[in-house]
PDB file of N, CA, C and O in Angstrom:
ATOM      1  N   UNK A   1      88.030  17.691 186.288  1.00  0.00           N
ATOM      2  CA  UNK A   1      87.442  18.235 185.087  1.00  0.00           C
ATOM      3  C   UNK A   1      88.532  18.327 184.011  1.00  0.00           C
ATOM      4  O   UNK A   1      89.599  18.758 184.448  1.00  0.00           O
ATOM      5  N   UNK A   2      88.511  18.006 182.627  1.00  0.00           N
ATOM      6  CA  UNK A   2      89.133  17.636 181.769  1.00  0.00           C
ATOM      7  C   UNK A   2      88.696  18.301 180.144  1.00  0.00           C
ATOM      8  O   UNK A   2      87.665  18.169 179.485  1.00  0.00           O
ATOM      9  N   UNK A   3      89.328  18.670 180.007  1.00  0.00           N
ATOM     10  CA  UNK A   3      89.056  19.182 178.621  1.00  0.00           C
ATOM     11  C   UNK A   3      90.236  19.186 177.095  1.00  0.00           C
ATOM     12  O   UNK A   3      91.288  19.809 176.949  1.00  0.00           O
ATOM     13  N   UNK A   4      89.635  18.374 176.289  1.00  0.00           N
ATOM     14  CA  UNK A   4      90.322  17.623 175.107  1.00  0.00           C
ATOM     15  C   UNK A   4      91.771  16.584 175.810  1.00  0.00           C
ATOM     16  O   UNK A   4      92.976  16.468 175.583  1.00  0.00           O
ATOM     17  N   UNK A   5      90.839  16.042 176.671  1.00  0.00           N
ATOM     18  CA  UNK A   5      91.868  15.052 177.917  1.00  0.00           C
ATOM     19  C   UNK A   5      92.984  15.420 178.307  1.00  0.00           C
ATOM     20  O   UNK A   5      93.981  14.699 178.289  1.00  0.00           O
ATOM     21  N   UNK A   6      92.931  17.165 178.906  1.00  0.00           N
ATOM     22  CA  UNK A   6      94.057  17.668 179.613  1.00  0.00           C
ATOM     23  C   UNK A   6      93.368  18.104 181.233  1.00  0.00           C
ATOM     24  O   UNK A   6      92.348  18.737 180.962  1.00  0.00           O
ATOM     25  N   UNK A   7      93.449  18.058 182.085  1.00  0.00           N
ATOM     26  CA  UNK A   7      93.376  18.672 183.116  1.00  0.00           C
ATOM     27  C   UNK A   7      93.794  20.025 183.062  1.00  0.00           C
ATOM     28  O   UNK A   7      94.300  20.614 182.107  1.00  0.00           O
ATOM     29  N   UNK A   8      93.441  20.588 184.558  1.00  0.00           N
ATOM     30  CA  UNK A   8      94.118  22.250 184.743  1.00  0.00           C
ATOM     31  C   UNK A   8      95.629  22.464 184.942  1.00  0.00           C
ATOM     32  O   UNK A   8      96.248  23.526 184.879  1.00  0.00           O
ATOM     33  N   UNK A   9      96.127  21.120 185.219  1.00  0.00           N
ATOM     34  CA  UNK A   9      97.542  20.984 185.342  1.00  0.00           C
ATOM     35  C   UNK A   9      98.226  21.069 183.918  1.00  0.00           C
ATOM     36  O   UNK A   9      99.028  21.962 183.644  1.00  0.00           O
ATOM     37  N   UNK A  10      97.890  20.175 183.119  1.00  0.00           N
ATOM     38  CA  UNK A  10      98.365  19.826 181.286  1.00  0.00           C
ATOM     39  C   UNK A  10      97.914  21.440 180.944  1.00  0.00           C
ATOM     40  O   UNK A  10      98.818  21.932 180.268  1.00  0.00           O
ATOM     41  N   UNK A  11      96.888  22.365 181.170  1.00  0.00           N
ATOM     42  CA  UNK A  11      96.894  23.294 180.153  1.00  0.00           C
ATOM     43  C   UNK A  11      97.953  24.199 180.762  1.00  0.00           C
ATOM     44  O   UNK A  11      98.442  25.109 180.094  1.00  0.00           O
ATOM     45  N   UNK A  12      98.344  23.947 182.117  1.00  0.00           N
ATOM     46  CA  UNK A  12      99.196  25.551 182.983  1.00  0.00           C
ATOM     47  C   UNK A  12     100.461  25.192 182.234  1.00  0.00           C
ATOM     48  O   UNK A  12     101.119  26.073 181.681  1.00  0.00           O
ATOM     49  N   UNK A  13     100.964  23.396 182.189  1.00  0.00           N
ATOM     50  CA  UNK A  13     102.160  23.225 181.285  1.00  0.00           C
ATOM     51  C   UNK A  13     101.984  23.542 180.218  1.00  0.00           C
ATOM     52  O   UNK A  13     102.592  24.590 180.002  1.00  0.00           O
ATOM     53  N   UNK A  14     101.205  23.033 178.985  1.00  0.00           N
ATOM     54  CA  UNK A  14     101.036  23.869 177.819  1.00  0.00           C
ATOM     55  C   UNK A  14     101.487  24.748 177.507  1.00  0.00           C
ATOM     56  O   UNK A  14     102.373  24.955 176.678  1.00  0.00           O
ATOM     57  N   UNK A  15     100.588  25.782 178.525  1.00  0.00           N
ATOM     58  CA  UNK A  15     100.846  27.185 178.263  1.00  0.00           C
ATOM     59  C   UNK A  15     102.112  27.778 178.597  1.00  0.00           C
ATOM     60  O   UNK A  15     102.592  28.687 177.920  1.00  0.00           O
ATOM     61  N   UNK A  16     102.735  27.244 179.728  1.00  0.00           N
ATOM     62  CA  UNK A  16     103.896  27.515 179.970  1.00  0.00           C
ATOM     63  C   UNK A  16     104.878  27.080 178.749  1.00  0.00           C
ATOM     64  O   UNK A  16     105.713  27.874 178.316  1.00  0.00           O
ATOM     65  N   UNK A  17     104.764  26.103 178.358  1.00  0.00           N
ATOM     66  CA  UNK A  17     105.752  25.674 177.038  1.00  0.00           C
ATOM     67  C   UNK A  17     105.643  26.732 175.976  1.00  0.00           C
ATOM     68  O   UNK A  17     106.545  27.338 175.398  1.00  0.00           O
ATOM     69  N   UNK A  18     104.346  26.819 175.847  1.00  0.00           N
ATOM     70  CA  UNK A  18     104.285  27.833 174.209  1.00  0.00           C
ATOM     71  C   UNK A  18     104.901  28.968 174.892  1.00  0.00           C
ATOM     72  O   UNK A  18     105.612  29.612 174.120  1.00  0.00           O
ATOM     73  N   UNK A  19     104.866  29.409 176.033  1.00  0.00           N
ATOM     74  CA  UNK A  19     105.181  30.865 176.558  1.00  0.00           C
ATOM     75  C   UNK A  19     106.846  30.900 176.382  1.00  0.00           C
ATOM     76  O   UNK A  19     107.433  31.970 176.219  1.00  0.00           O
ATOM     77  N   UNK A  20     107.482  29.726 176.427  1.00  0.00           N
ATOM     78  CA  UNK A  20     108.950  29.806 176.395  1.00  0.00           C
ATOM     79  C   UNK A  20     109.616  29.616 175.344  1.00  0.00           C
ATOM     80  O   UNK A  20     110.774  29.924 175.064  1.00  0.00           O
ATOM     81  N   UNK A  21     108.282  28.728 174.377  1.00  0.00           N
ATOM     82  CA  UNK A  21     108.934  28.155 173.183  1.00  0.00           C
ATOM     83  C   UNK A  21     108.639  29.600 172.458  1.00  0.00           C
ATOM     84  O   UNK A  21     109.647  29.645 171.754  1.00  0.00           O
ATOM     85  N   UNK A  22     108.121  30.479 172.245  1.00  0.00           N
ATOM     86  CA  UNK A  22     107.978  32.060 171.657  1.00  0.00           C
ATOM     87  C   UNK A  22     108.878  32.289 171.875  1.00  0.00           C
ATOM     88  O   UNK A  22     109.657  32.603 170.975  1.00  0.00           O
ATOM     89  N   UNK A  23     109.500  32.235 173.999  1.00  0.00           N
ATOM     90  CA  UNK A  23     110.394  33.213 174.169  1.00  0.00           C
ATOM     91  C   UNK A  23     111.373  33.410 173.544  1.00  0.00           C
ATOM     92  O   UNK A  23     111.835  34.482 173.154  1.00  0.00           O
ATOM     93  N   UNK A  24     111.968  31.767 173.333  1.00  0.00           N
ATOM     94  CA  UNK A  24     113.067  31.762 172.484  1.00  0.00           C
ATOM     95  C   UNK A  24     113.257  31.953 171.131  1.00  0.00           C
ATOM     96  O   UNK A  24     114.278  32.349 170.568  1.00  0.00           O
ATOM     97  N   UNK A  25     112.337  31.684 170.717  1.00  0.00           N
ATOM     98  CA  UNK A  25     111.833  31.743 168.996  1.00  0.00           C
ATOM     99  C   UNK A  25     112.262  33.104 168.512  1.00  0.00           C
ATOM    100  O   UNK A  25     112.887  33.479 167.520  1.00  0.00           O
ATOM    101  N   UNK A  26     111.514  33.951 169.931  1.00  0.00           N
ATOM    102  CA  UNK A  26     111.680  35.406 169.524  1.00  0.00           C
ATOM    103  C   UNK A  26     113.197  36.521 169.898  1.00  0.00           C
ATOM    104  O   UNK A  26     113.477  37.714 169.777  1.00  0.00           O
ATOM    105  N   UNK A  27     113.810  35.364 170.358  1.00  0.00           N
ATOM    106  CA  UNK A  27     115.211  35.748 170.974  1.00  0.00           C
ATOM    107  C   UNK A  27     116.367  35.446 170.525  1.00  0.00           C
ATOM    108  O   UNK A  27     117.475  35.962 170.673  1.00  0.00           O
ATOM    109  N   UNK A  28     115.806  34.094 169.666  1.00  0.00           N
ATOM    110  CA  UNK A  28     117.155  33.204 169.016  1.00  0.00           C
ATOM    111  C   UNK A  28     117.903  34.189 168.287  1.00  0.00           C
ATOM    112  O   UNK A  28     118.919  33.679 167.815  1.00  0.00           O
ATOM    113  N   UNK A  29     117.762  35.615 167.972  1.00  0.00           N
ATOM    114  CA  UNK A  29     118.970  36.408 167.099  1.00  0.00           C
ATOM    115  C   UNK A  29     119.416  36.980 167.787  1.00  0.00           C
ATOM    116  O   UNK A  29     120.497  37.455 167.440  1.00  0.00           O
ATOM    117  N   UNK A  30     119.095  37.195 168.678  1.00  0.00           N
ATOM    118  CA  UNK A  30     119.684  38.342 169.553  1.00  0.00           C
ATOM    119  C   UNK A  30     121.158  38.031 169.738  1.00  0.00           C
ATOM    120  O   UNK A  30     121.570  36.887 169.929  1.00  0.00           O
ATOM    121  N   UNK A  31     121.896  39.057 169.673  1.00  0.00           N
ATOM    122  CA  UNK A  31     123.056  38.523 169.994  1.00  0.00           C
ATOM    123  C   UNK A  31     124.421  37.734 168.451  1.00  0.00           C
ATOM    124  O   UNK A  31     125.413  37.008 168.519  1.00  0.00           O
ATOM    125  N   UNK A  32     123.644  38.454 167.225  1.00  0.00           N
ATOM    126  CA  UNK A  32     124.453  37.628 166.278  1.00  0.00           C
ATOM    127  C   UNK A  32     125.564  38.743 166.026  1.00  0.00           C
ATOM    128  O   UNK A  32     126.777  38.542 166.091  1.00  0.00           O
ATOM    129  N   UNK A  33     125.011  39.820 165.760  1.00  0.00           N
ATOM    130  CA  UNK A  33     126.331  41.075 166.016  1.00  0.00           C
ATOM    131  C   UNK A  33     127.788  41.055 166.475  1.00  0.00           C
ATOM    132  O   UNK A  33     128.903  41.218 165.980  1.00  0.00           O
ATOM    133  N   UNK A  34     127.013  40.659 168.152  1.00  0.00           N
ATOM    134  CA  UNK A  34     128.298  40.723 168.534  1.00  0.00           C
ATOM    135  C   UNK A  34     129.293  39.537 168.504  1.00  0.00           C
ATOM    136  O   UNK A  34     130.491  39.658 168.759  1.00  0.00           O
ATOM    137  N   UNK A  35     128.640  38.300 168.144  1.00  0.00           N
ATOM    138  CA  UNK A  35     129.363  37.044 167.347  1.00  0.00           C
ATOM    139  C   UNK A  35     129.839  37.558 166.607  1.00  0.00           C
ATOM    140  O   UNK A  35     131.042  37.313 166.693  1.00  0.00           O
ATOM    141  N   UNK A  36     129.642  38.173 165.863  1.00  0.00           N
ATOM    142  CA  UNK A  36     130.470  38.612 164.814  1.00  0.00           C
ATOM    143  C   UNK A  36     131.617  39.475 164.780  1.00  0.00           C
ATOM    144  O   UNK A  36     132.268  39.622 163.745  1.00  0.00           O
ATOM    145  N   UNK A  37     131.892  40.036 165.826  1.00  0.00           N
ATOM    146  CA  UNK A  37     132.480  41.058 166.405  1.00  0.00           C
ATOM    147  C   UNK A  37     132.319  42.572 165.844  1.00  0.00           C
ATOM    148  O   UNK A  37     133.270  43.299 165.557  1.00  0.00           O
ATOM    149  N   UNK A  38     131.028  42.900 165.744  1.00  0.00           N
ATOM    150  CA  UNK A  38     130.614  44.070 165.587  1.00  0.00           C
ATOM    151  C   UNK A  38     129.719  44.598 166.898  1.00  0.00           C
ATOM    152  O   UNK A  38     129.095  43.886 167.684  1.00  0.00           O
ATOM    153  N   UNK A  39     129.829  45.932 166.903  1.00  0.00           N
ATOM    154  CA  UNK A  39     128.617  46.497 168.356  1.00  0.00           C
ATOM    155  C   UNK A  39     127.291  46.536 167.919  1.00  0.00           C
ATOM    156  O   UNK A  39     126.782  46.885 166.854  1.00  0.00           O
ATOM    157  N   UNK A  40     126.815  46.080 169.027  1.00  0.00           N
ATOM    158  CA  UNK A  40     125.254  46.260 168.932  1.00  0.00           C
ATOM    159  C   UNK A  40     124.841  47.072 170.220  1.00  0.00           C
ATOM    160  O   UNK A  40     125.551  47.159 171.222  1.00  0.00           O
ATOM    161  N   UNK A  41     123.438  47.730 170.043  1.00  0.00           N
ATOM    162  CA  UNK A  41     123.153  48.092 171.544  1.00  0.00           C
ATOM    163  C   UNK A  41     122.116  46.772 172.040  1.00  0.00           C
ATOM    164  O   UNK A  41     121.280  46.394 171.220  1.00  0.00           O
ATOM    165  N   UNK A  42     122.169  46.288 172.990  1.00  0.00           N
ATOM    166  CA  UNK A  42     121.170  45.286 173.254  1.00  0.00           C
ATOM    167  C   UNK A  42     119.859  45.738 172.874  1.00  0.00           C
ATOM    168  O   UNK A  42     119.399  46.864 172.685  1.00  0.00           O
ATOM    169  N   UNK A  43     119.262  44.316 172.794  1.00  0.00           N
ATOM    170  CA  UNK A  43     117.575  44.661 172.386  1.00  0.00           C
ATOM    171  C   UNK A  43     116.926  44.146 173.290  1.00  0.00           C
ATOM    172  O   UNK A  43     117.263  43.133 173.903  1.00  0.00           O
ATOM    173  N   UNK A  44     115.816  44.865 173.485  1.00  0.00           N
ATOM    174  CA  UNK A  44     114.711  44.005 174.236  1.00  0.00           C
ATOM    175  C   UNK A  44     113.878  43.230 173.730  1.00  0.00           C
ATOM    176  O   UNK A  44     113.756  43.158 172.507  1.00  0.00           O
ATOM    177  N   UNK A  45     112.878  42.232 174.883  1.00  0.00           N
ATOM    178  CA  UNK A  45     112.142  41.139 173.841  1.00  0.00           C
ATOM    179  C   UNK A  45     110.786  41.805 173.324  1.00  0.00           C
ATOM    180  O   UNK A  45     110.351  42.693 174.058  1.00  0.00           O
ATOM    181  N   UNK A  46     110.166  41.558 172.352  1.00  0.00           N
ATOM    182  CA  UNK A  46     109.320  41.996 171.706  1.00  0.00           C
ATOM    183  C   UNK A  46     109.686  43.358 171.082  1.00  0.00           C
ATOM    184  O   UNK A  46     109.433  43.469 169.882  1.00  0.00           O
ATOM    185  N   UNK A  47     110.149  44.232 171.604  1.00  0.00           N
ATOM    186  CA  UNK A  47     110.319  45.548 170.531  1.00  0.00           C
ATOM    187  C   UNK A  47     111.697  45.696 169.841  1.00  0.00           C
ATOM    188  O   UNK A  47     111.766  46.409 168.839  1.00  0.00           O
ATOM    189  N   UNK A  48     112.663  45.146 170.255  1.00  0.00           N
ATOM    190  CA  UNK A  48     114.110  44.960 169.935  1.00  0.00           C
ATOM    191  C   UNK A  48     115.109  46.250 170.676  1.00  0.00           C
ATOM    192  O   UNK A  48     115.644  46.195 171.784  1.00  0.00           O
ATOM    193  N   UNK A  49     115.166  47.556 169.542  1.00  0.00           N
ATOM    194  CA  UNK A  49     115.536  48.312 170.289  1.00  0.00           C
ATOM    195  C   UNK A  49     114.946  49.908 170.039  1.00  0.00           C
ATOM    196  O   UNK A  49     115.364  51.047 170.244  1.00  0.00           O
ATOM    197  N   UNK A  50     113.459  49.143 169.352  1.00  0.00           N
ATOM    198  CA  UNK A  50     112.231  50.562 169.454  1.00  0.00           C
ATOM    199  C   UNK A  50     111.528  50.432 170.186  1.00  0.00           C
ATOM    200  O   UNK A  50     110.393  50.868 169.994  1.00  0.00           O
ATOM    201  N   UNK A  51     111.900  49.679 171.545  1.00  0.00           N
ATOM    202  CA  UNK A  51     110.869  49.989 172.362  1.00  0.00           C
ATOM    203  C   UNK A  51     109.983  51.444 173.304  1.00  0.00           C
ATOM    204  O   UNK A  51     108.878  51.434 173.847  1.00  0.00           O
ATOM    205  N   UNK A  52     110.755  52.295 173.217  1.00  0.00           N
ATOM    206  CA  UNK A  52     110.223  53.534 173.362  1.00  0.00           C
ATOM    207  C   UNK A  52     109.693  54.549 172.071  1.00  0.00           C
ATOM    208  O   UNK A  52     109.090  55.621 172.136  1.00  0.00           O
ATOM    209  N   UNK A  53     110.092  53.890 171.057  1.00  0.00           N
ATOM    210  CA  UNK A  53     109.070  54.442 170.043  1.00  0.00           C
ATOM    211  C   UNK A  53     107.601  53.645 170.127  1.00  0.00           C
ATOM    212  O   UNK A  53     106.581  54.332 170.182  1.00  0.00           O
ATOM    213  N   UNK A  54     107.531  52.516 170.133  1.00  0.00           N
ATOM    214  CA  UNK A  54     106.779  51.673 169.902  1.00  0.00           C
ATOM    215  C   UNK A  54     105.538  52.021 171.295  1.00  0.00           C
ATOM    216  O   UNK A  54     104.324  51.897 171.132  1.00  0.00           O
ATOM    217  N   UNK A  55     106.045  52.363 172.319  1.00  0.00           N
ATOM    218  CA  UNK A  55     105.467  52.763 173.298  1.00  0.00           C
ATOM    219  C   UNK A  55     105.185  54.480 173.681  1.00  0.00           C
ATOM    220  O   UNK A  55     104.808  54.805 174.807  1.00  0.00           O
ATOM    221  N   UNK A  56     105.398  55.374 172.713  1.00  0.00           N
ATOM    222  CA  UNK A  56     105.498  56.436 172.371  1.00  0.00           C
ATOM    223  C   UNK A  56     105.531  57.297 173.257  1.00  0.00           C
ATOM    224  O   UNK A  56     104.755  58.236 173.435  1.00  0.00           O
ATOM    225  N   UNK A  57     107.012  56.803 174.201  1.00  0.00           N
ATOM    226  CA  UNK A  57     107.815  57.866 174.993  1.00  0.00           C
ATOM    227  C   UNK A  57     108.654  58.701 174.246  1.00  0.00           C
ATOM    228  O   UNK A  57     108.713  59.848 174.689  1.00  0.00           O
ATOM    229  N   UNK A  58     109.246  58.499 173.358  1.00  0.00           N
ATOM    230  CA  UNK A  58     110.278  59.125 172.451  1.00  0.00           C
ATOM    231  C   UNK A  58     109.731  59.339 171.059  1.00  0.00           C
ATOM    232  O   UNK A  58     108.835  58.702 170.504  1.00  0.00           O
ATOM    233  N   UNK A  59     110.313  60.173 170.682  1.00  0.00           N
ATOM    234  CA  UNK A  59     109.787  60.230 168.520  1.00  0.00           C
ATOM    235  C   UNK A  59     111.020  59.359 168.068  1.00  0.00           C
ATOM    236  O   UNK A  59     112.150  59.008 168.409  1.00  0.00           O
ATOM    237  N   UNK A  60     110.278  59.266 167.296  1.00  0.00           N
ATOM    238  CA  UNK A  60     111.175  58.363 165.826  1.00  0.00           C
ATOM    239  C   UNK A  60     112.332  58.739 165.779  1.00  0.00           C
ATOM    240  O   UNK A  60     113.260  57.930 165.782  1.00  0.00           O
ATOM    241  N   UNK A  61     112.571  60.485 165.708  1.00  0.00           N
ATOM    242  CA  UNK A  61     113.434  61.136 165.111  1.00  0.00           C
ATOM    243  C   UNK A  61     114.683  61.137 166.043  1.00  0.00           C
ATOM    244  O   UNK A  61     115.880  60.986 165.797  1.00  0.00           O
ATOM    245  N   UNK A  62     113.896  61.392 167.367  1.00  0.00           N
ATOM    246  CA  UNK A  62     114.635  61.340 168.845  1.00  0.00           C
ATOM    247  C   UNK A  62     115.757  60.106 168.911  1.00  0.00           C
ATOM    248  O   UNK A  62     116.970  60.292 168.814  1.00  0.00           O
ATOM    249  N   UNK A  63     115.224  59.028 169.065  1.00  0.00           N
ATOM    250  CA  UNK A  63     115.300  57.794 169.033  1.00  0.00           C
ATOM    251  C   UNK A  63     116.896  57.409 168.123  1.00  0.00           C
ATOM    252  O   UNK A  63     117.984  56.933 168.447  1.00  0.00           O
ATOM    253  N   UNK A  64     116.310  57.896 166.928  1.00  0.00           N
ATOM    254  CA  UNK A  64     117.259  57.267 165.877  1.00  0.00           C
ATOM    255  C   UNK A  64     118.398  58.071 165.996  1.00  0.00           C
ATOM    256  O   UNK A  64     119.512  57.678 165.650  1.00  0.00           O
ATOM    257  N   UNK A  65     118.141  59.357 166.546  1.00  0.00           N
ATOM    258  CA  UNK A  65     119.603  60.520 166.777  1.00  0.00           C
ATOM    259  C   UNK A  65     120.396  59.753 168.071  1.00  0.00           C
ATOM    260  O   UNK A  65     121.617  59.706 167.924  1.00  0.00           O
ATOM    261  N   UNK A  66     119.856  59.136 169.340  1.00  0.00           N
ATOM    262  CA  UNK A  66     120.268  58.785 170.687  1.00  0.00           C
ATOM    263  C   UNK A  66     120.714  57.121 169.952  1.00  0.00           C
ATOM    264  O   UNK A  66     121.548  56.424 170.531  1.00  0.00           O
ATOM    265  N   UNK A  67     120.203  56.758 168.956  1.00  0.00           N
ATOM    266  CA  UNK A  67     120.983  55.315 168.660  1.00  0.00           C
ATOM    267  C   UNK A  67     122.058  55.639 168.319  1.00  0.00           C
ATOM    268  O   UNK A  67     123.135  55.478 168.893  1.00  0.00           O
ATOM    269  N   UNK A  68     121.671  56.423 166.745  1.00  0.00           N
ATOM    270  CA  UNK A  68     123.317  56.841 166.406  1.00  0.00           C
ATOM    271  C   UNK A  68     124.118  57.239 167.391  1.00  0.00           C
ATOM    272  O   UNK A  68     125.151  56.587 167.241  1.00  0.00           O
ATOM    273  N   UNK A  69     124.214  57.837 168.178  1.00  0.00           N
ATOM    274  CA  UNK A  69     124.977  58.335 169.233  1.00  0.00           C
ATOM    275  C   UNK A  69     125.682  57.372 170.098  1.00  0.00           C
ATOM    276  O   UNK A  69     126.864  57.438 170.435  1.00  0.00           O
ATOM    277  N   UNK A  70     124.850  56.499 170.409  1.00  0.00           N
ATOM    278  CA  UNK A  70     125.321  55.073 171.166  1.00  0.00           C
ATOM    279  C   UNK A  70     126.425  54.269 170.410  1.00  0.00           C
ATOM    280  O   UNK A  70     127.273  53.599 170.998  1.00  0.00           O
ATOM    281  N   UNK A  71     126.337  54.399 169.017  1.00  0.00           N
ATOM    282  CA  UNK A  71     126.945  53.460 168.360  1.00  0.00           C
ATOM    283  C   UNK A  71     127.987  54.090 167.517  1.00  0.00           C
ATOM    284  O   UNK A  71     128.444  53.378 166.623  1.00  0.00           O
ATOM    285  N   UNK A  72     128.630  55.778 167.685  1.00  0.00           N
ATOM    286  CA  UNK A  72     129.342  56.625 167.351  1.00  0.00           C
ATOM    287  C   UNK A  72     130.879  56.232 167.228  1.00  0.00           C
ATOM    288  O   UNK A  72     131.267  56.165 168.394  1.00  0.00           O
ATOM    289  N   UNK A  73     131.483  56.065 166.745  1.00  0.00           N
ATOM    290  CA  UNK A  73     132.934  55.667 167.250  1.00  0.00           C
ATOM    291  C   UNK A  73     133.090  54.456 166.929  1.00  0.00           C
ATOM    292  O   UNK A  73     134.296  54.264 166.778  1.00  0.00           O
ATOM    293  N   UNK A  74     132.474  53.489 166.736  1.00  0.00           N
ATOM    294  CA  UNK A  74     131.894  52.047 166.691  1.00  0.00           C
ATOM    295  C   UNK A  74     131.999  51.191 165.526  1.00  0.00           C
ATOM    296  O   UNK A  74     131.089  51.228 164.698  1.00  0.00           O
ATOM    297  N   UNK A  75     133.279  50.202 165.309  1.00  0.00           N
ATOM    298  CA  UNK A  75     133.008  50.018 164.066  1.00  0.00           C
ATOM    299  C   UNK A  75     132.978  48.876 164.167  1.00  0.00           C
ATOM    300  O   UNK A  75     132.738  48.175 163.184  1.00  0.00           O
TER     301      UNK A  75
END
């Protein structure tokens, strides 16, 4: 069975491609900071490094006091 002349095989690759070609799309910055030789705290993919705001374990306010803190001393 075939659909727009791909099989179930062509769409699992497909999908797998777009799934990686995002991944990277969405990753390609990560990491310019510390090229540069400045600190960063790592980010995660999709939220960067609000992911516990964004998922509303932490407040905003919380958050941005425990970043600063991470990055204290830090130049």
């Amino acid at each position: 069975m075939s659909f727009l002349g791909l099989d179930v095989g062509g769409w699992v690759l497909l999908l797998l491609g777009l799934c990686l070609a995002a991944y990277f799309y969405l990753t390609r910055n990560y990491g310019v900071w510390e090229k540069k030789g400045l600190f960063s705290v790592p980010p995660t993919v999709f939220f960067g490094n609000n992911g516990p705001v964004f998922t509303g374990k932490v407040h905003m306010n919380d958050h941005s006091v425990d970043y600063y803190k991470k990055v204290d001393g830090h130049k």
